[in-house]
N, C-alpha and C positions, 0 to 999 in steps of 0.2 A: 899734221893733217892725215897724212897715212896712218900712223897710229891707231887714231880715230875710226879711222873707215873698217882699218882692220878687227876693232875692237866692236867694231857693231855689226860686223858681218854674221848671221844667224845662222845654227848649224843645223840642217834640216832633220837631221836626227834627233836632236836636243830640244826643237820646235815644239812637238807636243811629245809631253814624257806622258802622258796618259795612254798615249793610243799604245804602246808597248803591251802597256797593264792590261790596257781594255782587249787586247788579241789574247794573252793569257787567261783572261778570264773565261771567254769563249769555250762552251762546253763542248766534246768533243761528243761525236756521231758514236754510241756504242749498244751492242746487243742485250743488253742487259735487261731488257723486256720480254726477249725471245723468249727462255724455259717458260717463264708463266706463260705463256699463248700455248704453246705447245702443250703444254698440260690440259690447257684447256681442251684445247683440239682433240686429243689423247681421250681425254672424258667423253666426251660428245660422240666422237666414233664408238665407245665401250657403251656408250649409254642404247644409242642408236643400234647396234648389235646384240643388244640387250634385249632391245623391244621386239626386234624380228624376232628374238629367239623364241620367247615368249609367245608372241602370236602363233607361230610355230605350232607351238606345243596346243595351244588353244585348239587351232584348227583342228589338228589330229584328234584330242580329244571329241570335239563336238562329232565328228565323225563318227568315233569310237561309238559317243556312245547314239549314235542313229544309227547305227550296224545292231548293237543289242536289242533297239526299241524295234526294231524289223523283225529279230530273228524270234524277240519275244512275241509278237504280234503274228508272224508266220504260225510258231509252236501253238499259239494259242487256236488260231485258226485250224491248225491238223485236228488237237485233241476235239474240236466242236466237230469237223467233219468225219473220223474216223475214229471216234470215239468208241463207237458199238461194232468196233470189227471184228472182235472176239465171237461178239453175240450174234454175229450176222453170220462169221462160218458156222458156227453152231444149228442155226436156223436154214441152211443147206442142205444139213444131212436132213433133215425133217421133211425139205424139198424132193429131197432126191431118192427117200424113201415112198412118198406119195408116188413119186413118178414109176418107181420099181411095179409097185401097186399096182398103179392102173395098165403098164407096158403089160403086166403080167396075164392078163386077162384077155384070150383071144378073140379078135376083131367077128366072126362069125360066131360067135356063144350066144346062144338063147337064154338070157338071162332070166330067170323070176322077177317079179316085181319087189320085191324084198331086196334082193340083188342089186337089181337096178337102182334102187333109192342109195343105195350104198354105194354104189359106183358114182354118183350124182354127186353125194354127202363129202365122198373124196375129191371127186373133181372140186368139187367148190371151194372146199379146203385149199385144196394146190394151188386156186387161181385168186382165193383171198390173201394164202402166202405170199405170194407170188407181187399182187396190188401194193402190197405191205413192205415188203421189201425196195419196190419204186418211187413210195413216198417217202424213203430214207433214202434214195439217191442209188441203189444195190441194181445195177441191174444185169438181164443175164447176157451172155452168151452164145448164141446156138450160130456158131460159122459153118453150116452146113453148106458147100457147094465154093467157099470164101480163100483166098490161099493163103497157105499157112504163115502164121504170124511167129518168132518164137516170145515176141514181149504179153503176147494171149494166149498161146495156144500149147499143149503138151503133146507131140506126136506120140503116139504107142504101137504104131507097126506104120507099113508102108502095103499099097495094095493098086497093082498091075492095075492100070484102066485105059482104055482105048478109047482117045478123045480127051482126055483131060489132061490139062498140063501139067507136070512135075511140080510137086507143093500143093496142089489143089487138094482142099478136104474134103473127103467120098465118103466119111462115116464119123459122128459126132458118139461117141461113148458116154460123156460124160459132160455137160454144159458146163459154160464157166461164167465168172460174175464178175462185177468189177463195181467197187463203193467209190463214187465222183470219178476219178482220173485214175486211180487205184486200184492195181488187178489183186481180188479177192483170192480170186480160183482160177488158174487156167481148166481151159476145155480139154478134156482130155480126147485124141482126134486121131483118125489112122488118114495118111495121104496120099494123095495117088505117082505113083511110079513111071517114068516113062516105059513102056514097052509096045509091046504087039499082042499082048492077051487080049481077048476078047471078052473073056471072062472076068468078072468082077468077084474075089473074093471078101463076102463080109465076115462081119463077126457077128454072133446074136446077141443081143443085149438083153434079152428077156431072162428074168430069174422065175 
């Protein structure tokens, strides 16, 4: 009977010989997925960095070129406004000879009639120049009494005046023009001095 008992005693090891196998079969937890992900990842951020760059460069571009369509559009702009600047100093002296003209001609002269028509025929001239040069946008200058500016105005002597302030302009020489925003010609101008003279020294401008 012991025999028996002992011979049918089951060994819990030897119970099931599968389950051995079946632990071995059991695949084992391993990274072997990882480089591919990483690669992946790797791309994505390149790609990604890729597109900023790009845009990038877009932006600056469009930029770029809204700076030339300006600077084009500005340039095009001068040449329409200051086009005839040439031909406008030109048409000064023309001015400034009239003016010599008629300065020339003393204010108490008993003119002839003949004379007169002449002196008329110039005036008219000077002030149709003159018309003609403010529908081109040319106009003049006369800072008579104004203080001196240096972006207007060209001092050519300085002249003691009692009462006026230092930089004040007391004698216009020579008027000056300015086409739009654009000084043509400064005024050529003598300015007053601080002192104690009482005396004002001019200059004649009569030829």
């Amino acid at each position: 009977m012991t025999d028996n008992n002992e011979d049918n005693d089951v060994n819990p090891e030897s119970e099931n010989p599968e389950s051995e196998n079946n632990e071995n079969d059991i695949p084992e937890n391993t990274d072997a997925g990882a480089p591919e992900g990483r690669q992946e990842d790797d791309k994505l951020v390149a790609a990604v960095t890729e597109i900023a760059d790009l845009k990038d460069r877009l932006l600056r571009a469009v930029a770029e070129t809204e700076n030339l369509r300006r600077r084009a559009d500005r340039e095009k702009a001068d040449a329409a406004n200051y086009a005839m600047t040439a031909f406008a100093r030109d048409l000064l002296s023309v001015g400034d000879n009239l003016r010599r003209a008629l300065d020339s001609i003393p204010a108490d002269t008993d003119l002839g009639d003949n004379a007169k028509t002449l002196v008329e025929g110039i005036e008219m001239t000077e002030r149709e120049l003159l018309n003609m040069l403010e529908r081109h946008n040319i106009k003049k200058i006369d800072p008579m009494g104004e203080k001196f500016s240096h972006a207007l105005h060209q001092a050519l002597f300085e002249v003691p005046d009692t009462g006026k302030e230092d930089g004040t302009i007391v004698q216009v020489m020579q008027v000056g023009y300015v086409i739009k925003d654009r000084l043509l010609r400064p005024a050529m101008v003598g300015v007053a001095k601080g002192g104690a003279s009482e005396k004002v020294e001019r200059v004649d401008t009569k030829v």
